[in-house]
C-alpha positions as CSV (number, residue, x, y, z in Angstrom):
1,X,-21.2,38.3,50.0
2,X,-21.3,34.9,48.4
3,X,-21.6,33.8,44.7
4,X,-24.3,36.5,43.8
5,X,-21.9,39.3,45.0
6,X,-19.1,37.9,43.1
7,X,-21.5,36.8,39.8
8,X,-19.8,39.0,37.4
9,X,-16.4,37.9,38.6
10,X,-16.9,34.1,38.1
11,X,-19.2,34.3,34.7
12,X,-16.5,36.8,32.6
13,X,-13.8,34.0,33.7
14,X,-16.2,30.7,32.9
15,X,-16.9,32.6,30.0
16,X,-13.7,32.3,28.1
17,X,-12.9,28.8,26.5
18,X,-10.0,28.1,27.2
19,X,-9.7,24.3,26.2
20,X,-6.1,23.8,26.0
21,X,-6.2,20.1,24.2
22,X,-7.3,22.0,21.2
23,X,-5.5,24.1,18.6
24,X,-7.9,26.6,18.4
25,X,-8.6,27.4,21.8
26,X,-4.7,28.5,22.0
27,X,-5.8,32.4,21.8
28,X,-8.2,32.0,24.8
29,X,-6.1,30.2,27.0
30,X,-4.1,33.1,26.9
31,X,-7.2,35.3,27.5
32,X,-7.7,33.6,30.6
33,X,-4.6,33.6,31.4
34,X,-4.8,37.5,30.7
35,X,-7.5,37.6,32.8
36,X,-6.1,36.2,35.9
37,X,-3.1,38.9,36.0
38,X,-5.4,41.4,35.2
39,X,-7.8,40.2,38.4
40,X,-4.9,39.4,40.8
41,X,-3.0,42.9,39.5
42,X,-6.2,44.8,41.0
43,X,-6.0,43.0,44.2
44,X,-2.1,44.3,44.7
45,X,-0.6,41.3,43.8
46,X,2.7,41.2,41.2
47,X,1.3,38.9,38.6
48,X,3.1,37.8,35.9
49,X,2.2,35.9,32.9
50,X,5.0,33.3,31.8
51,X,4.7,32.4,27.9
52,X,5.3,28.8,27.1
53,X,5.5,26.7,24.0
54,X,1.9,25.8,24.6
55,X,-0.3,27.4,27.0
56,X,0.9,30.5,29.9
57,X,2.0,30.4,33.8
58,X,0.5,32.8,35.5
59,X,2.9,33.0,38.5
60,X,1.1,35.9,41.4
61,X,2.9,37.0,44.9
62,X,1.0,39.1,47.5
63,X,2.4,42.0,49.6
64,X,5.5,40.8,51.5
65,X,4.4,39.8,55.1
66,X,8.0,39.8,57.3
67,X,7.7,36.8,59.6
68,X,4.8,35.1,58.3
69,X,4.2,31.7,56.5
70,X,3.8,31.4,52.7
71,X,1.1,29.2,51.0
72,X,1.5,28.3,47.3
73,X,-2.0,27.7,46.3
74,X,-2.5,25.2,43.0
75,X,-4.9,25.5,40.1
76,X,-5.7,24.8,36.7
77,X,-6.9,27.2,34.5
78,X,-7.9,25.3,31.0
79,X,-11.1,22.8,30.8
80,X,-11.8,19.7,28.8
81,X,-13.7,19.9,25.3
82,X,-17.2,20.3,25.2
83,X,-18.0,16.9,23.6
84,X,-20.7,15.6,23.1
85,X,-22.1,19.3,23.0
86,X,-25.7,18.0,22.3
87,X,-26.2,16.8,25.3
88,X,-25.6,20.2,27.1
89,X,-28.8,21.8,28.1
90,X,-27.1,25.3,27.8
91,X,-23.7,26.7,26.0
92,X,-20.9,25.4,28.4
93,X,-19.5,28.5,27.7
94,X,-22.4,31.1,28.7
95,X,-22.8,30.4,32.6
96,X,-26.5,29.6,33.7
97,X,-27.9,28.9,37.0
98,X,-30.4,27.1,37.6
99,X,-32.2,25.2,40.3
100,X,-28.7,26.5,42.9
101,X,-26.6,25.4,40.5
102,X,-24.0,27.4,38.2
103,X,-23.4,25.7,35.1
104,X,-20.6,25.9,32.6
105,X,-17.4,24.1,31.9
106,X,-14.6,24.6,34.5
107,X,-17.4,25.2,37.1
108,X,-16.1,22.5,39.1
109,X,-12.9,21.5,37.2
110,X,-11.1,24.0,38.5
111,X,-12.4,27.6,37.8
112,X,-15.0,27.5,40.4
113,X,-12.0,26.6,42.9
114,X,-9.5,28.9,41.5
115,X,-12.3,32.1,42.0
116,X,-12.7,30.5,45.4
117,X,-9.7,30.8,46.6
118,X,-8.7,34.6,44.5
119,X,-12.0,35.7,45.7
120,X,-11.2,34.5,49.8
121,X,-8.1,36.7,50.0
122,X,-10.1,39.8,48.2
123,X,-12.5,39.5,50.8
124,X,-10.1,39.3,53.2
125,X,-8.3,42.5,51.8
126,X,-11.4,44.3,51.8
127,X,-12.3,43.4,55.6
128,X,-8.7,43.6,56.7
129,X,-6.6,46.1,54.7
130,X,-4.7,43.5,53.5
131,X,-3.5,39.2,53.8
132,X,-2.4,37.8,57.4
133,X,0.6,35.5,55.8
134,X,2.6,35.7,52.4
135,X,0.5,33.5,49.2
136,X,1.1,32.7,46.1
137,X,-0.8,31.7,43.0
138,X,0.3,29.3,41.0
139,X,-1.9,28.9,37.7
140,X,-1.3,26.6,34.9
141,X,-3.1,25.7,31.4
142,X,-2.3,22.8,30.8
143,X,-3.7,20.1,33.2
144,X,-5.9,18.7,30.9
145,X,-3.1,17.9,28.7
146,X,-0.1,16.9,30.9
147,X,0.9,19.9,32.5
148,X,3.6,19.7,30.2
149,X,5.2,23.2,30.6
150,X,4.7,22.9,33.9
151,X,6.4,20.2,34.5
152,X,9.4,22.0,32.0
153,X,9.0,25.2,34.2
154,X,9.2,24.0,37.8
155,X,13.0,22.4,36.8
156,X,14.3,25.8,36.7
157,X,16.2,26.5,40.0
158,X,15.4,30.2,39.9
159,X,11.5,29.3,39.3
160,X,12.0,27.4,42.8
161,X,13.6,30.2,44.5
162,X,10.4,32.3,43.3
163,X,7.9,30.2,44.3
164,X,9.4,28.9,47.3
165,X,6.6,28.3,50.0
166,X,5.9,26.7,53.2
167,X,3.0,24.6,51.8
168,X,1.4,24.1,48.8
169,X,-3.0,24.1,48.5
170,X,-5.0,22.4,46.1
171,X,-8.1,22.5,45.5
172,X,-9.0,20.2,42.4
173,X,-10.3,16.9,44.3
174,X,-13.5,16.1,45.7
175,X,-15.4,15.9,48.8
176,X,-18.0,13.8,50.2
177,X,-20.7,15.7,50.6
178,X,-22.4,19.6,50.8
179,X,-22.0,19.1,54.6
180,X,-19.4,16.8,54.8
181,X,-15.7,18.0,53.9
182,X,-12.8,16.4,53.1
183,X,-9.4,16.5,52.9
184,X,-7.2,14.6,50.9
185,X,-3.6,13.4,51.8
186,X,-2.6,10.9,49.3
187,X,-3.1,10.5,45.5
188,X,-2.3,7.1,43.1
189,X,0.3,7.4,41.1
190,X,-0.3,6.6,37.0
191,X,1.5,4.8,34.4
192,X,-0.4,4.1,30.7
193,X,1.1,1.5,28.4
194,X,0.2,-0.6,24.7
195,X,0.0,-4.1,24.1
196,X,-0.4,-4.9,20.3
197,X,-0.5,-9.0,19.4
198,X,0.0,-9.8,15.6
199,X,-0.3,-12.7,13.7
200,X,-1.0,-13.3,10.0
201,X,0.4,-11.1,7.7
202,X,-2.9,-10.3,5.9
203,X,-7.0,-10.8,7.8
204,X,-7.3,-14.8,7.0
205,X,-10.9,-16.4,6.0
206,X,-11.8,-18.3,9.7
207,X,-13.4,-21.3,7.9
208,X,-9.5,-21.9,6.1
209,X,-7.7,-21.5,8.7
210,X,-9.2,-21.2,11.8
211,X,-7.9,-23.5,14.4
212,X,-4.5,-23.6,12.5
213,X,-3.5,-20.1,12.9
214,X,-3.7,-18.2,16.5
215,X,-6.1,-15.7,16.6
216,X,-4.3,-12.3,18.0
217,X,-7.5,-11.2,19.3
218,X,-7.9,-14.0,21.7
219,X,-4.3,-14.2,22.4
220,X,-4.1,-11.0,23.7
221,X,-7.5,-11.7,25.7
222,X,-5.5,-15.1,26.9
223,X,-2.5,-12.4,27.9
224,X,-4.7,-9.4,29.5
225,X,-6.8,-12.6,31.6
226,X,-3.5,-13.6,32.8
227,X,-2.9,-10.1,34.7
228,X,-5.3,-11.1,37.4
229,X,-5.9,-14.3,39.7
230,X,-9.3,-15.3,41.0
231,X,-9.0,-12.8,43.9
232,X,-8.7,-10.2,42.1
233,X,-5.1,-9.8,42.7
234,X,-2.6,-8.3,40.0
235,X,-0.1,-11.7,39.6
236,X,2.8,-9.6,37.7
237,X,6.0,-10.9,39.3
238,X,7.4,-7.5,41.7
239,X,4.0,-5.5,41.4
240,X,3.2,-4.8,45.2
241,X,6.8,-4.8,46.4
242,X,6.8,-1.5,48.6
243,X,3.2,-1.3,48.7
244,X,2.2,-0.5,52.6
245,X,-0.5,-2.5,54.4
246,X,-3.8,0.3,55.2
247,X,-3.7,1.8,58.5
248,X,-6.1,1.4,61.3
249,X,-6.8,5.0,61.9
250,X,-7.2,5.3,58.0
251,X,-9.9,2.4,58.1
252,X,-11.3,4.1,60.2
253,X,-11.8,7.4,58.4
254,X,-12.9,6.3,55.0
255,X,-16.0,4.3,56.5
256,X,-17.1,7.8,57.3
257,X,-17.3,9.0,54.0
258,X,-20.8,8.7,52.8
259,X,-21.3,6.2,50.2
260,X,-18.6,4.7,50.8
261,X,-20.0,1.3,51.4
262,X,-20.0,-1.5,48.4
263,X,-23.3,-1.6,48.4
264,X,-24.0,2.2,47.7
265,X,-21.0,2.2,44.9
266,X,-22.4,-0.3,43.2
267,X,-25.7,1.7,43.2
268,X,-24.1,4.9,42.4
269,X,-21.4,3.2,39.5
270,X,-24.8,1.4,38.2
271,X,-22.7,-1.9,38.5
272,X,-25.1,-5.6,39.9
273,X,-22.0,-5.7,42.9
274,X,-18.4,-4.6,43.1
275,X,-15.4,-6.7,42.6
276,X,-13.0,-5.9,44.6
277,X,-9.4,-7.0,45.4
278,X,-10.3,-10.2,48.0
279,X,-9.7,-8.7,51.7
280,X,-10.5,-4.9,50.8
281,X,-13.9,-3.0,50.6
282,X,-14.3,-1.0,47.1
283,X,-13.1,2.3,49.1
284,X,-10.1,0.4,50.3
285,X,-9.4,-0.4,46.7
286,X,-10.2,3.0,44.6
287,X,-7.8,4.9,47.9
288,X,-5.1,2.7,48.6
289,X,-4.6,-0.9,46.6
290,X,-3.1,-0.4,43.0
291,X,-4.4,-1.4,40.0
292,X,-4.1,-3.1,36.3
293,X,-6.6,-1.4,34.0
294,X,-7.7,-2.3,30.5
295,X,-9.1,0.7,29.6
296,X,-9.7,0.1,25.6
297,X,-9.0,-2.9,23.2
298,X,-9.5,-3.1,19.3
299,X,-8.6,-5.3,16.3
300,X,-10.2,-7.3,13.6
301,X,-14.1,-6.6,12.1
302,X,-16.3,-3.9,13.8
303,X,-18.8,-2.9,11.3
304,X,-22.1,-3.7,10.9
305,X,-23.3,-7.4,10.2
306,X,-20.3,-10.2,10.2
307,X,-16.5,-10.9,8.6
308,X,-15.7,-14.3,8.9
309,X,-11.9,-13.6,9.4
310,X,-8.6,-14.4,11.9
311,X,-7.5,-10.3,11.9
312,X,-3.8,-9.5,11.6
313,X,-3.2,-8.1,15.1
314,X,-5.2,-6.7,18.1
315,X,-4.6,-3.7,20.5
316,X,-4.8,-2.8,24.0
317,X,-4.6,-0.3,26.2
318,X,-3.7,0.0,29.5
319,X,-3.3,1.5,33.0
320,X,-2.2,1.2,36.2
321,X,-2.9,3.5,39.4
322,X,-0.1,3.3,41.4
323,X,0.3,3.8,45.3
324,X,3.2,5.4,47.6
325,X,6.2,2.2,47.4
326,X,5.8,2.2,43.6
327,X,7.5,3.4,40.9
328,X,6.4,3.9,37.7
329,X,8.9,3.1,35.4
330,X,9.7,0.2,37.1
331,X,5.9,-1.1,37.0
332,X,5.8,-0.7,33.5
333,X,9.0,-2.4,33.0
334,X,7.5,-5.2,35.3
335,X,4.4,-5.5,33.3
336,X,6.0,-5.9,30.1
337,X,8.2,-8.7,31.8
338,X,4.9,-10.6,32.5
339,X,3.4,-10.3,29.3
340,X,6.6,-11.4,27.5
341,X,6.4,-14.2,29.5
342,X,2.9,-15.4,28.3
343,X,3.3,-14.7,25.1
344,X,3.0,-17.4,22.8
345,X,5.6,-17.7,20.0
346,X,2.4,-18.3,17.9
347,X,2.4,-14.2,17.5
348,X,4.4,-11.1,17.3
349,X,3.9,-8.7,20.4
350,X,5.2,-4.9,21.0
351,X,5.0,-3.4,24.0
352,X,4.7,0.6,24.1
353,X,5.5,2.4,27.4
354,X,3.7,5.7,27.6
355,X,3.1,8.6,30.1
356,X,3.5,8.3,33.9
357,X,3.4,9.9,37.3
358,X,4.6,9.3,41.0
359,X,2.1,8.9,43.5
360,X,2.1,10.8,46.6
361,X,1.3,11.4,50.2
362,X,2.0,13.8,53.3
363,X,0.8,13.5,56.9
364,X,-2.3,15.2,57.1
365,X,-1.9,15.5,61.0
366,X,1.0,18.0,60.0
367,X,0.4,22.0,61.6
368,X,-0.7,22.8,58.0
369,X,-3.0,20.1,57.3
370,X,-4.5,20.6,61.5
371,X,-5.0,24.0,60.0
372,X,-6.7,23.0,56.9
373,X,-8.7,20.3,59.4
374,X,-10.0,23.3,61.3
375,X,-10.3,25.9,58.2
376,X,-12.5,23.2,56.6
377,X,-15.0,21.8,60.0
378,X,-15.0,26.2,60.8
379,X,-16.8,26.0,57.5
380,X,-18.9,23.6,56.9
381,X,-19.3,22.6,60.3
382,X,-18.5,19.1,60.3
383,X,-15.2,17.6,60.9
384,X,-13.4,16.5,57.5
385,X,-13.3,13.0,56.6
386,X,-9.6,11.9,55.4
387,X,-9.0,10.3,52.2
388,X,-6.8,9.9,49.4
389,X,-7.8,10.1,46.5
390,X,-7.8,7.3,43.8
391,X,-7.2,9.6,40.9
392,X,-4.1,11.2,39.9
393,X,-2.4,14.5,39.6
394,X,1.1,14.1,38.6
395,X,2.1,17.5,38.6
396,X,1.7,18.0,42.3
397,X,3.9,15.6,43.0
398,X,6.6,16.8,40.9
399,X,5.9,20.5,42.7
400,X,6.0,19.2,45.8
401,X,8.9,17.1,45.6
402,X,11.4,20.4,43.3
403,X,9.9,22.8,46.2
404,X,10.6,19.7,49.4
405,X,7.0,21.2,50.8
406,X,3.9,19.0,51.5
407,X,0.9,19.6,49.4
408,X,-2.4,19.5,51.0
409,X,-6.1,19.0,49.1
410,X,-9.2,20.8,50.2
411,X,-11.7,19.4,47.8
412,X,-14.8,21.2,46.4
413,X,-16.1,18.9,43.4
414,X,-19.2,16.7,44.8
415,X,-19.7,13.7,42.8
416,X,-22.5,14.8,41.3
417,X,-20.3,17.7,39.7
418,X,-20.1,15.6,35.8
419,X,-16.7,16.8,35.7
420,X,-15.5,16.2,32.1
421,X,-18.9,15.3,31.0
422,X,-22.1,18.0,29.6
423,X,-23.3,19.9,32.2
424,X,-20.6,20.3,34.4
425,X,-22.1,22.1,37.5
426,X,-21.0,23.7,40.7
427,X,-23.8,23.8,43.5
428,X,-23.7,28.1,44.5
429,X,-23.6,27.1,48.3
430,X,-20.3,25.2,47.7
431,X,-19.2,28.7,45.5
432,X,-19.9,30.4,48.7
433,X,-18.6,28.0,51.2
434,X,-15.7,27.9,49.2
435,X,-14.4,31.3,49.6
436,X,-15.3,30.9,53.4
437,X,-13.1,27.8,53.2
438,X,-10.2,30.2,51.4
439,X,-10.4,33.0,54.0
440,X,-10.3,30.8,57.1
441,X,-7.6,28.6,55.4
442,X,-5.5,31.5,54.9
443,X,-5.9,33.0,58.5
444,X,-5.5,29.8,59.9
445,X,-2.4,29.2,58.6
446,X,-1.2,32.3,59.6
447,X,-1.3,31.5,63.1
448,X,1.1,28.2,62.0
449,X,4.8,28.7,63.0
């Protein structure tokens, strides 16, 4: 038993690159996706693959159970591009292990978990004759992109009916640490946005007309600056109206989480200290506070040596994570209120809303998530810490809230996975530990009623 016994299993699936931001990778998305029905088909389930205009749904129901609850359980089939390759130290796409580690893309992000959790009911179907309680696997391609198909699939009232559950597993979060599980109840919301500044018609010489002409590059640094007070505290007008004050018991739980302190993120993030929102610790912020992000900003000369010129515009963009109270739309709506506000009339400014995504959160003292408490301290014998989690995963939201059932996360990614980065890994004991994790999960919430 474990992740030798199963080696064959988890390399032919880690094997196939099924990158689904890239054109051509479209055949082997659908090979994986192949692949799954194939697997699940052998276990007795009624698999079904569900063609899209991008990438497939593979939609798989056990045996009928009379009487007993039904878990939807959550993955993600497709992987992130390979990029920089060079700095793999094997082919991402022929599994390796080495030193108790199996790496490949998708070992962490979310293969590893979705063989997990396929491979805890086989075992249980091997031991048992077959599952305790009803489950269904829901597998996308498309996670990495969007989910866009998903999202387009789930709307369908007849695709409810079918995949109508009692509550809804995920697997693609992290925990803490080998011996120290966790389980997530909330994750932020998301909204991305562009702010472009122009000015001069054509790039100016700076000698001529500097100091007569606004610069868009500093003006939109002047407009980005103005997004945040000395405390660290987003000042657009509305932007933590809803937003709920951290409770005690919550406190609490996230000082348990190991390296959770600001002095051991700083360490592990590399940074001299954190700077965090005044009032919170940096846990407190990434879990529960939202945020205003710059996350890129361009214009004028980059090349090598210097341009002496005013540049005809600049760009920016942006982010926020957003927290249970807020809604998207109307955060981006509020932002570009702000920055229309402190625009000078000195410059031309366009404001581009982009993609977005609700946050979310359930009560993870529910029977289910007292269940998946126990399912996860019966495995790796220590009681789970309780986060949320301060990245996002719109889709779940939008399952959860077309199928009215809670979704709860059992992470398996340790931070020291390099999701999206070369060398993704998966540790084998957290491979094995995770199909214990699946097949006391499942019994568990058997016994729910």
């Amino acid at each position: 038993m474990g992740a030798m016994k199963h080696q064959d299993d988890l390399f032919a699936f880690l094997s196939i690159p099924g990158v689904s931001a890239e054109a051509e990778h479209a055949a082997d998305c659908e090979r994986v996706a192949d692949f799954l029905v194939e697997k699940l088909t052998t276990l007795g389930f009624s698999a079904t693959k569900h063609m899209t205009k991008i990438h497939p749904i593979v939609v798989a129901h056990s045996p009928k159970v009379e009487g007993a609850p039904t878990v939807l359980v959550y993955g993600h089939y497709d992987v992130m591009p390979v990029d920089p390759i060079a700095e793999w130290k094997s082919d991402p796409f022929k599994p390796e292990i080495r030193d108790g580690r199996i790496y490949a893309r998708g070992a962490s992000d979310d293969k590893g978990e979705i063989m997990c959790h396929v491979l805890g009911a086989q075992e249980i179907i091997e031991e048992d004759g077959k599952l305790p309680l009803n489950v269904i696997y829901l597998f996308e391609g498309e996670e990495e992109r969007g989910s866009y198909s998903l999202h387009e699939f789930v709307q369908d009232p007849e695709v409810q009916k079918d995949l109508a559950c009692d509550v809804i597993v995920v697997s693609d979060t992290g925990m803490a640490a080998p011996d120290i599980p966790s389980l997530s109840y909330g994750l932020k919301g998301l909204c991305c946005f562009e702010l472009k500044v122009e000015g001069p018609s054509m790039d100016l010489h700076s000698g001529i007309f500097g100091g007569a002409v606004a610069n868009p590059i500093t003006t939109l640094c002047e407009m980005i600056a103005s997004t945040h007070d000395a405390d660290n505290h987003v000042t657009v007008e509305g932007f933590y109206d809803g937003v709920q004050e951290i409770a005690d018991w919550e406190r609490e739980s996230w000082a348990r989480v190991p390296g959770a302190s600001d002095t051991e993120l700083a360490a592990l993030t590399g940074v001299p200290a954190l700077r965090t929102e005044t009032g919170y610790t940096g846990t407190e912020c990434a879990y529960a506070r939202p945020t205003l992000e710059l996350n890129g900003i361009s214009g004028g000369y980059e090349g090598e040596g210097s341009k002496t010129v005013i540049p005809t515009h600049a760009i920016a963009k942006m982010s926020c994570r957003l927290v249970p109270g807020q809604d998207p739309v109307d955060i981006m709506k509020k932002v570009e209120a702000h920055f229309r506000k402190v625009c000078p009339p000195s410059v031309r400014m366009t404001y581009t809303m982009q993609h977005a995504g609700d946050a979310y959160i359930v009560d993870p003292h529910s029977p289910f998530g007292k269940a998946a408490q126990q399912a996860l301290e019966m495995t790796f014998g220590n009681p789970p810490v309780l986060v949320r989690e301060g990245g996002s995963i719109p889709i779940i939201a939008e399952i959860s809230k077309k199928l009215k059932k809670d979704a709860l996360f059992l992470g398996l990614d340790l931070p020291d996975a390099r999701i999206h980065s070369p060398n993704e890994n998966m540790r084998v004991e957290i491979f094995e530990k995770g199909i214990e994790m699946a097949k006391n999960l499942l019994r568990l919430m058997a016994q729910v009623k």
